[in-house]
C-alpha positions as CSV (number, residue, x, y, z in Angstrom):
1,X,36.4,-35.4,38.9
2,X,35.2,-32.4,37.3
3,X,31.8,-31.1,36.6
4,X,32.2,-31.8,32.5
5,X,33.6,-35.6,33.5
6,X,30.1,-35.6,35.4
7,X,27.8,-34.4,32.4
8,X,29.4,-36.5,30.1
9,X,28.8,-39.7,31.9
10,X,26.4,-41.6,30.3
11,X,23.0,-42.0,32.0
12,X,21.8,-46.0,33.0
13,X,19.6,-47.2,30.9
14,X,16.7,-47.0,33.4
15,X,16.9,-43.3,33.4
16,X,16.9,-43.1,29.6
17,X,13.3,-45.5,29.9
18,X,12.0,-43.3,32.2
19,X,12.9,-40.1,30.5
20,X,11.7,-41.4,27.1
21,X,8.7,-42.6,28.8
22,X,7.7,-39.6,30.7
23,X,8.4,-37.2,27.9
24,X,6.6,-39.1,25.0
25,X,2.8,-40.6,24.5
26,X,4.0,-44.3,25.7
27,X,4.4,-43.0,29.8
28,X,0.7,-41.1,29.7
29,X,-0.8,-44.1,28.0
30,X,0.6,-46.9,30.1
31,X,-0.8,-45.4,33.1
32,X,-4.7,-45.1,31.3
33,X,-4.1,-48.9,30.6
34,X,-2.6,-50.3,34.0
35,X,-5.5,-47.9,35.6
36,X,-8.6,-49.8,33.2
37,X,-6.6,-53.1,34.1
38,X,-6.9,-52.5,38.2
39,X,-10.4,-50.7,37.3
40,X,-11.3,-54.1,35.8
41,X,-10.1,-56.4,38.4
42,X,-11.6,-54.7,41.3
43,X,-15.0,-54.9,39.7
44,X,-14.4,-58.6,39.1
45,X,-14.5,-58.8,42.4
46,X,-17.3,-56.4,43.2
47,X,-19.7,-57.8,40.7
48,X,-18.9,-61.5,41.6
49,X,-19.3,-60.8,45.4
50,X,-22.8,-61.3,45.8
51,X,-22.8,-64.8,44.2
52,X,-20.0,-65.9,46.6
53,X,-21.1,-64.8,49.4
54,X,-24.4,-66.6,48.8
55,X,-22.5,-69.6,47.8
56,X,-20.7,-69.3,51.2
57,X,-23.7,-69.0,53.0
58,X,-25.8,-71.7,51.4
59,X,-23.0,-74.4,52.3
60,X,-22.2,-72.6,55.7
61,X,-18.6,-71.7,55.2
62,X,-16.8,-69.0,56.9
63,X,-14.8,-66.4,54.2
64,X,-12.9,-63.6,54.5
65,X,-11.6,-60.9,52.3
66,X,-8.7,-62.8,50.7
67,X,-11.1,-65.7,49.7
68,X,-13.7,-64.3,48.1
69,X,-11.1,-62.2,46.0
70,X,-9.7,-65.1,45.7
71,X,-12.4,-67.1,44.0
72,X,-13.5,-64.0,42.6
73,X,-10.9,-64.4,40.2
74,X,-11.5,-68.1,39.7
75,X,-14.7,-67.9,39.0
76,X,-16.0,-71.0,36.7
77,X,-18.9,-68.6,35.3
78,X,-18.4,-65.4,36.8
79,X,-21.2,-62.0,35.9
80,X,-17.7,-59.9,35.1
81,X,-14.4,-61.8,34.1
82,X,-11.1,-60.8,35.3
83,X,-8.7,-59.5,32.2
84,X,-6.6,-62.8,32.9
85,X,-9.4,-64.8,32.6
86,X,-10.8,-63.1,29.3
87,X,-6.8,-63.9,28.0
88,X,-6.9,-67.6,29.0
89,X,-10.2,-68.3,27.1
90,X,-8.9,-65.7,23.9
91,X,-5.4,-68.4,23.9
92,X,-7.5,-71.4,24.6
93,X,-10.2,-70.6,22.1
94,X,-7.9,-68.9,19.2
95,X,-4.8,-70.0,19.3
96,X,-4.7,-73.6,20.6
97,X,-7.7,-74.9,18.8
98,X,-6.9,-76.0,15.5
99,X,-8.6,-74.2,12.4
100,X,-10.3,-71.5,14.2
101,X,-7.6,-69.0,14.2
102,X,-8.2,-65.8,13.0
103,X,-5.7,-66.3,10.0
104,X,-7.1,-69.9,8.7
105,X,-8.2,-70.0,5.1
106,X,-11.2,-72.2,4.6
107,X,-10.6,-75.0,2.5
């Protein structure tokens, strides 16, 4: 194999992504929105915290880390929703309920 036969082989498609990606707008600004999104979820947690723990500690249950992330995240009423949380409720609350989507025409 020559050094042309090399050059001329086509590149796998995962290269070509990456390329495009990194050479464009759509790489910079999928790392601003994956950073908000992690951002976002750790304060979920952070800003929820307190409540746990003093749920924990009224009802005298051990936790750890994993837990209170955990139901961080579950949170029935929680001070900061996490982003899947805030999609759930946008679904449940726009698109499955009958005649309050955005596109309804009142009749």
């Amino acid at each position: 194999m020559t050094t042309t036969d090399a050059a001329a082989r086509p590149l796998p498609a995962s290269a070509v992504l990456w390329r495009r990606m990194s050479t464009g707008r759509t790489g910079p600004l999928t790392v601003i929105v994956l950073a908000i999104i992690a951002l976002w979820y750790g304060f979920a947690v952070y800003l929820n915290a307190p409540q746990l723990i003093d749920r924990y500690e009224r009802q005298q249950q051990s936790w750890d880390a994993a837990r209170l992330i955990r139901d961080a995240y579950a949170m029935e009423r929680p001070i900061l929703p996490a982003p899947h949380q805030v999609v759930a409720e946008l679904n449940k609350t726009v698109f499955q309920t009958p005649g309050a989507a955005w596109f309804s025409i009142p009749g």
